[in-house]
C-alpha positions in Angstrom: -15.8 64.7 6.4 -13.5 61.6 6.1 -14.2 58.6 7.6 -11.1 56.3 6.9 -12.2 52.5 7.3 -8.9 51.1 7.0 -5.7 51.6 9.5 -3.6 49.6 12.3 -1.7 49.9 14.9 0.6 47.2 16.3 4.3 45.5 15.7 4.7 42.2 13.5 8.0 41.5 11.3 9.2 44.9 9.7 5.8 46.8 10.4 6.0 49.4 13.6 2.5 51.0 13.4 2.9 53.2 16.0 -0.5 54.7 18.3 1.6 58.1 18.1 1.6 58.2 14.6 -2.2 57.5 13.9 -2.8 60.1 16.5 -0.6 62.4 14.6 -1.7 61.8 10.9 -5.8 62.2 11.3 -5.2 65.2 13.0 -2.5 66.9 10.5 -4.7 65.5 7.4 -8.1 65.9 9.1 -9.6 62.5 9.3 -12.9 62.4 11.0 -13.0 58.6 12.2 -11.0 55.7 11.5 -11.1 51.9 12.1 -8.5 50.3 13.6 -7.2 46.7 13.9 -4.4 45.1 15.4 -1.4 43.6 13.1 -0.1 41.5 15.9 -2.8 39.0 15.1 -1.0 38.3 12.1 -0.1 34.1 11.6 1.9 34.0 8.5 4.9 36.0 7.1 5.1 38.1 3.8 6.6 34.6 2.2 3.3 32.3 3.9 5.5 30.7 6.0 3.9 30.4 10.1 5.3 32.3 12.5 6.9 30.8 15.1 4.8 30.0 18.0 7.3 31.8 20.4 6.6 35.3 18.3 2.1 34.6 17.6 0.5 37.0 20.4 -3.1 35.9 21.8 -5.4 36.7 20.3 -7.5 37.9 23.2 -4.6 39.9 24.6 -4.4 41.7 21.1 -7.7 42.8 21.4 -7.3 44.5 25.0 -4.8 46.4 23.5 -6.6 47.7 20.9 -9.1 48.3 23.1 -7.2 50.6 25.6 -6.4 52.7 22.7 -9.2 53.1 21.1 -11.1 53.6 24.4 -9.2 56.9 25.3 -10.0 58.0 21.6 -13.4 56.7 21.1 -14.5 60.3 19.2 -11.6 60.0 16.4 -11.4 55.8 16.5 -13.6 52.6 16.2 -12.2 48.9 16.7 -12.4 46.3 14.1 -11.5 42.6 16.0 -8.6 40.8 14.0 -9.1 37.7 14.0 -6.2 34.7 13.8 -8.8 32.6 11.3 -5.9 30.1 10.7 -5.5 28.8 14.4 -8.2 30.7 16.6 -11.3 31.1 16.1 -13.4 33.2 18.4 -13.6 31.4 22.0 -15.6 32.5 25.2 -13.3 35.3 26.4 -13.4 36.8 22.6 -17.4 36.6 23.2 -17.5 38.3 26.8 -15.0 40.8 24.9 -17.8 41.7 22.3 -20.2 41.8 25.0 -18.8 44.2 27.4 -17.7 46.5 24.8 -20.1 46.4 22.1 -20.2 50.2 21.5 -16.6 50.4 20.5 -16.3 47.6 17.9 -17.5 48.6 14.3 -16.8 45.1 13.2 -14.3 41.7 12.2 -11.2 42.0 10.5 -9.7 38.8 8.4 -6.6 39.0 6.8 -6.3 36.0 4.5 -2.7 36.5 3.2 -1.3 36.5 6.7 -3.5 33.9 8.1 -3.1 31.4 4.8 -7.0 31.1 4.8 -9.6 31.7 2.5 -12.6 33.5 3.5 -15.3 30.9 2.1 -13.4 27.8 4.1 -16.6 26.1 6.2 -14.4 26.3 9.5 -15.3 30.0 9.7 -19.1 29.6 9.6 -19.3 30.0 13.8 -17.5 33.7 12.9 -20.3 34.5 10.3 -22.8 33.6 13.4 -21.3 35.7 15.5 -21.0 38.6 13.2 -24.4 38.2 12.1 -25.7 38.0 15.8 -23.9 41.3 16.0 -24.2 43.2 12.8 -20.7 43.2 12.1 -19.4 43.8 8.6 -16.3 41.7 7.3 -13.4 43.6 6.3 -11.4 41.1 4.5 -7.8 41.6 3.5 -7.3 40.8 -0.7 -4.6 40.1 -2.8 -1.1 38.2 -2.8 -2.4 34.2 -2.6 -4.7 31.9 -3.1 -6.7 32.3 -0.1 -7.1 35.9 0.0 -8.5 36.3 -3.9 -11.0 38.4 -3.7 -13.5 35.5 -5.4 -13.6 33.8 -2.4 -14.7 36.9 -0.5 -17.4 36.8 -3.1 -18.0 33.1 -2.4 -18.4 33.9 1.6 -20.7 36.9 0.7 -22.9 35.5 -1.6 -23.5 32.3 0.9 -24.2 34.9 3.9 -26.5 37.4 2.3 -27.5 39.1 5.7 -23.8 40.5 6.4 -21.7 43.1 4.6 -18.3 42.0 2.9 -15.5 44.7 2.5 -12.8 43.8 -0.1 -10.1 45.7 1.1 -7.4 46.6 -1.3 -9.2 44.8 -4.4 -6.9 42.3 -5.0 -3.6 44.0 -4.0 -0.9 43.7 -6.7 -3.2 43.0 -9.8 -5.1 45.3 -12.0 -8.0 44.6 -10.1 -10.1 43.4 -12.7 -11.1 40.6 -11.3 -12.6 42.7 -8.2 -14.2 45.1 -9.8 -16.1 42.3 -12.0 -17.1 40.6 -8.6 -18.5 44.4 -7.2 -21.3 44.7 -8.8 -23.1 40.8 -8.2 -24.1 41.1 -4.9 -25.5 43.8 -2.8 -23.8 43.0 0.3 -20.3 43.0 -1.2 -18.3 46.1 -0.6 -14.4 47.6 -2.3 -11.8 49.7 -0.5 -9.5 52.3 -1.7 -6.4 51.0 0.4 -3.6 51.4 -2.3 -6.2 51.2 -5.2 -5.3 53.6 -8.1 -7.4 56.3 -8.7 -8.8 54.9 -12.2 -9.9 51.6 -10.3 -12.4 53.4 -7.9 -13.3 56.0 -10.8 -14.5 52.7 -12.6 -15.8 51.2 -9.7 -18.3 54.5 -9.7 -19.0 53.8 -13.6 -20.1 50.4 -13.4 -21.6 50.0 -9.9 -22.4 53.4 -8.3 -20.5 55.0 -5.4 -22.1 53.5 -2.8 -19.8 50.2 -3.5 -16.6 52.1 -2.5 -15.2 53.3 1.0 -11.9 55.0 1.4 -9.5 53.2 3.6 -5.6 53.1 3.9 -3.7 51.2 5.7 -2.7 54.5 7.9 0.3 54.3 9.4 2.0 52.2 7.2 4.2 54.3 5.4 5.0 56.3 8.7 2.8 59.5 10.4 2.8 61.0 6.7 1.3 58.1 5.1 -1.4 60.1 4.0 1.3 63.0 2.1 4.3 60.6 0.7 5.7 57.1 0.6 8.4 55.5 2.2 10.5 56.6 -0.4 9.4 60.2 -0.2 7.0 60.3 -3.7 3.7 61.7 -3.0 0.6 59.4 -1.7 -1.7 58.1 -3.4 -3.7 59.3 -0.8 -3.2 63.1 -2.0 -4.9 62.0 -5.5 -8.3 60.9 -2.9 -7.7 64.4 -1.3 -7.5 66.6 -4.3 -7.7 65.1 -7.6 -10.9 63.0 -6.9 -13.1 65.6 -6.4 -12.4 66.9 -10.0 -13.8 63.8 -11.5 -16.8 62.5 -9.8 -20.0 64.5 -8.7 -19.9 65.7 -5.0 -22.2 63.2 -3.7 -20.1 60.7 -5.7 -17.4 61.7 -3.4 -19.3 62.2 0.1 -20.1 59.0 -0.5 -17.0 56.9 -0.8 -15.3 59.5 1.4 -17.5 58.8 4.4 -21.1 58.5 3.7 -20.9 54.8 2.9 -18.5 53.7 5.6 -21.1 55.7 7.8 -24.0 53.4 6.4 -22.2 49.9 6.3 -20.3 50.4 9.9 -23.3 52.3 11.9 -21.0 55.1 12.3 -22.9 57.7 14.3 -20.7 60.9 13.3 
């Protein structure tokens, strides 16, 4: 079984994550359930510059959308709310959203890079409220700022002890050393293997167990074959996850990352 934590569908600057190509890729490579969230709720460009009011989608509106889609799929796909944590926090319509369709949404989404702020900032404390009145895990982008180091992930997890923290990507574009160190302090702070070398999560497993990691990956974003090669045609990552993974870690090492954990953290009833 594979349950991936970890994908998107939705348009925002050069990004076309297509609800076609999701459909397609877990059924060619056999995912079991994935998480979705919406990139159109993204506030900031790749340089951390805003985007221009004229282009920012509502936040609410996002979040039907993603919900129509995941609605007609709701035995492959769970939702995971994006949230604009720059310039909207959760209102009353986001609230009657989480009511009416509670079933369907695994959890909250940040994504500091694209919304220029830090996990730990006090504004968000009314969004750890609500996802502790829900029992929603926080899957939080890391990597390419300030504000989306994975230490203040840390920070936000260690001051809200009763929620579950997901540090997706371990601090893209470093050697994530500075995530894995943070992994193993708290109990309630979580790693992803969304474009995480194979070494990083074998580590992971040394120092902390493998009930700290989930596999997630960013699914479509290299296209409906994100899962076999790149955009440049060089083979995934993802294949090394696949294959090469098993080879060496124990099997429950590997149920466990692969979709025992996500199962646990998310209340994933597969």
């Amino acid at each position: 079984m594979i349950i991936d934590t970890h994908a998107h569908i939705g348009k925002m600057l050069n990004f076309n994550l297509t609800e076609k190509d999701l459909l397609y890729s877990v059924e060619k490579y056999n995912i079991d359930f994935t998480l979705v969230s919406n990139i159109e709720c993204a506030e900031f460009d790749h340089k951390g510059r805003k985007i221009p009011k004229i282009f920012q989608k509502d936040q609410n509106k996002v979040q039907n959308k993603t919900l129509n889609f995941v609605k007609n799929h709701s035995d492959k796909f769970g939702m995971l709310i994006w949230l604009k944590i720059h310039s909207n926090l959760p209102d009353e319509g986001l609230i009657k959203f989480i009511e009416e369709n509670r079933r369907l949404i695994y959890g909250l989404k940040f994504h500091p890079f694209h919304s220029r702020t830090a996990p730990d900032d006090k504004k968000l404390e009314p969004v750890y409220e609500i996802a502790e009145k829900y029992n929603f895990p926080i899957v939080s982008h890391t990597g390419g700022c300030e504000e989306a180091r994975s230490i203040h992930l840390y920070n936000a997890a260690k001051a809200h002890p009763a929620l579950n923290f997901v540090m997706v990507h371990m601090d893209l574009g470093t050697d994530n050393s500075e995530a894995l160190s943070l992994l193993g302090k708290l109990p309630n702070l979580y790693g992803d293997t969304t474009w995480v070398p194979l070494k990083t999560t074998v580590e992971a497993v040394k120092r902390c167990g493998s009930e700290k990691m989930l596999f997630g990956s960013d699914n479509p974003i290299d296209g409906k074959d994100t899962f076999l090669h790149n955009r440049t045609g060089d083979r995934s990552l993802y294949q090394e996850y696949f294959n090469e993974l098993r080879s060496v870690i124990t099997p429950a090492d590997y149920d466990n990352i692969m979709y025992k954990n996500a199962r646990r953290i998310f209340n994933i009833n597969l």
